[in-house]
C-alpha positions in Angstrom: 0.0 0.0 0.0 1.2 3.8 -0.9 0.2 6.7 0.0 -0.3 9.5 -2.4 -1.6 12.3 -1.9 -5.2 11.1 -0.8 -6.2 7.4 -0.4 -3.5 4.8 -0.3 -3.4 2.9 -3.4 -3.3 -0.7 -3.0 0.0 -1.9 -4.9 0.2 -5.8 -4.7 -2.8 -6.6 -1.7 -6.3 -8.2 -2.8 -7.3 -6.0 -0.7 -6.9 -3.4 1.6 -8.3 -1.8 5.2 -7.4 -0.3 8.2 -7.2 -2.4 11.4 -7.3 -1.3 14.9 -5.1 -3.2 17.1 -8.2 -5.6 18.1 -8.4 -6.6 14.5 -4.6 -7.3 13.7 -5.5 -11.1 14.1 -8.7 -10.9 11.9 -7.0 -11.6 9.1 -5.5 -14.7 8.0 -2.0 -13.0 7.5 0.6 -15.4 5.8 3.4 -17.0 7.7 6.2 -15.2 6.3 3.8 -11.8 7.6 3.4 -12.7 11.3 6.8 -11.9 12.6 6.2 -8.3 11.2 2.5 -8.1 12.7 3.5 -8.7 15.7 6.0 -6.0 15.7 3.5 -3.5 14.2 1.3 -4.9 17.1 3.8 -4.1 19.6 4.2 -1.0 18.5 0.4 0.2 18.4 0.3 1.2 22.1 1.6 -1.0 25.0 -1.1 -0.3 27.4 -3.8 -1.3 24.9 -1.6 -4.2 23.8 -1.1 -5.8 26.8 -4.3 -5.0 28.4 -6.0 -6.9 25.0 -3.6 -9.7 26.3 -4.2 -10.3 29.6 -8.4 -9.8 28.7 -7.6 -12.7 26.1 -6.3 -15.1 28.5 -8.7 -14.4 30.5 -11.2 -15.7 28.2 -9.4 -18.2 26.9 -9.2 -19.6 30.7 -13.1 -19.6 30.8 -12.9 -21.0 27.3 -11.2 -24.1 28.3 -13.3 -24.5 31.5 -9.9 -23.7 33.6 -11.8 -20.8 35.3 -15.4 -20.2 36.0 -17.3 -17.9 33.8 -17.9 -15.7 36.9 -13.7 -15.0 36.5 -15.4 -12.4 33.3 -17.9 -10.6 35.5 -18.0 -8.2 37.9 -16.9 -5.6 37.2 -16.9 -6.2 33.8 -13.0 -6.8 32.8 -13.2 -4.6 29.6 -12.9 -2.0 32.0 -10.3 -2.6 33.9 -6.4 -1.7 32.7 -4.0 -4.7 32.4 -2.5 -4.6 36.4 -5.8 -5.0 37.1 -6.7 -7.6 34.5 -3.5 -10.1 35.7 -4.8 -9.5 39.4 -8.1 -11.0 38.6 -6.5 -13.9 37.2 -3.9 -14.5 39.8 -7.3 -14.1 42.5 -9.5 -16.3 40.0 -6.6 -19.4 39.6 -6.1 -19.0 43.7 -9.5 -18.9 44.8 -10.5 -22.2 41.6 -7.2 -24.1 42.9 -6.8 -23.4 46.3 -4.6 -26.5 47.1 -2.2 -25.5 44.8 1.3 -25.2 46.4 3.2 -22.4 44.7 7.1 -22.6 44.4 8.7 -18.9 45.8 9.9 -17.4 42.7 13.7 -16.3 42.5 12.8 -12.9 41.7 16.7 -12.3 42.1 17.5 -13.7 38.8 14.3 -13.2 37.0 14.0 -11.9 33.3 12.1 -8.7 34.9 14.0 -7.1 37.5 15.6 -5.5 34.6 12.2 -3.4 33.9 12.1 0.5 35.1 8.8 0.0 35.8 8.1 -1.1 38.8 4.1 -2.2 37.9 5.1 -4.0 34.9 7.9 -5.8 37.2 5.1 -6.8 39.7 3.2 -8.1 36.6 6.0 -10.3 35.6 5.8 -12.2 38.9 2.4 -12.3 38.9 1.6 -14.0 35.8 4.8 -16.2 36.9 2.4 -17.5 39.7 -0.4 -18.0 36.8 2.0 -20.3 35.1 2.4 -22.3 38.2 -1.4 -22.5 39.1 -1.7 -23.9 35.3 1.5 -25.9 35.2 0.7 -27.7 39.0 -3.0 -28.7 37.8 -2.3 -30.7 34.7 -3.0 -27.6 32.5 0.1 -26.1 31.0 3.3 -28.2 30.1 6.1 -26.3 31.6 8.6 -27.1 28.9 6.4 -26.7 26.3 5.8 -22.6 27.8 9.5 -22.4 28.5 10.2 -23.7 24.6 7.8 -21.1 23.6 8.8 -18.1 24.8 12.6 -19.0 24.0 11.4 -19.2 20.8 9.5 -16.3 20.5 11.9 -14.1 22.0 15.0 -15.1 20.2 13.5 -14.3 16.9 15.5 -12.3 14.6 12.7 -9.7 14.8 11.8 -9.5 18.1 12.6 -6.1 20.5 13.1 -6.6 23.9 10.9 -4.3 25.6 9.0 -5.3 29.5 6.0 -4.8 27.1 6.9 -7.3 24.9 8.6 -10.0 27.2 5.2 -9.8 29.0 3.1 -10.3 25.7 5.0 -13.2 24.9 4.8 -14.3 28.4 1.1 -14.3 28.4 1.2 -16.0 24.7 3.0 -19.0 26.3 0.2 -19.2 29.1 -2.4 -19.2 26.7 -1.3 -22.8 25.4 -3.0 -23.9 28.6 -5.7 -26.9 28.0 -8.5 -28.0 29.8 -7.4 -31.6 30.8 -4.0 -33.3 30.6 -1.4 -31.1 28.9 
């Protein structure tokens, strides 16, 4: 597409249409393409971004039947920004699996004590705990999270940002199942 004084011209597309962050994944982008959505993705807003993540997984949760339906009401979650969106889910998975022994997390040597900001850092162990909650009852395969998100972020396109460790954070923990991972 090219702009040219007016309405972009379309120069190799079927078609062509502008897409708000929301719709990014709408279309059925080829494989070669995805690497450089994602990066236009990640560079659409982080709040937004993010936010959109967390409020994914979150339904993807009550999707699977991981979390009650109730973890999507009160107050409604589209209203709520993304520290508050990885809270619910840390208070959803604890109160759903309350047996659940969690491991103490070496926050010493974790990936996000290099973030300046301190509520993105905060978020970075919490969804940490969400892994564990979905790794400890039979819903996420450890390795198989791990693997993904060494994949992800050692792509040759990839930016390290805290934003975009902790979107491909909460990618890995959508892989979660309902039964046996």
């Amino acid at each position: 597409m090219r702009a040219s004084g007016g309405a972009p011209k379309l120069l190799e597309a079927e078609e062509g249409r502008w897409l708000t962050k929301a719709d990014l994944y709408t279309v059925p982008w080829l494989p070669a393409d995805i690497s450089l959505i994602r990066n236009i993705e990640s560079q659409m807003g982080e709040p937004d971004f993010l936010r959109t993540q967390a409020l994914r997984l979150l339904r993807h949760l009550c999707e699977e039947h991981i979390l009650p339906e109730t973890a999507l009401h009160t107050p409604a979650p589209e209203t709520e920004d993304f520290l508050a969106l990885v809270s619910r889910l840390r208070t959803a998975l604890s109160e759903r699996y309350p047996s659940t022994k969690l491991k103490r997390i070496m926050k010493s040597v974790h990936y996000a004590n290099g973030f300046s900001d301190t509520d993105l850092r905060e978020a970075a162990f919490t969804l940490e705990e969400a892994e564990q909650y979905l790794v400890r009852n039979g819903f996420l395969d450890h390795d198989r999270g791990v693997a993904y998100f060494n994949e992800r972020i050692t792509e040759p396109d990839f930016t390290v940002s805290a934003q975009s460790l902790l979107g491909v954070m909460i990618e890995s923990l959508l892989l979660a199942k309902a039964g046996k991972s």
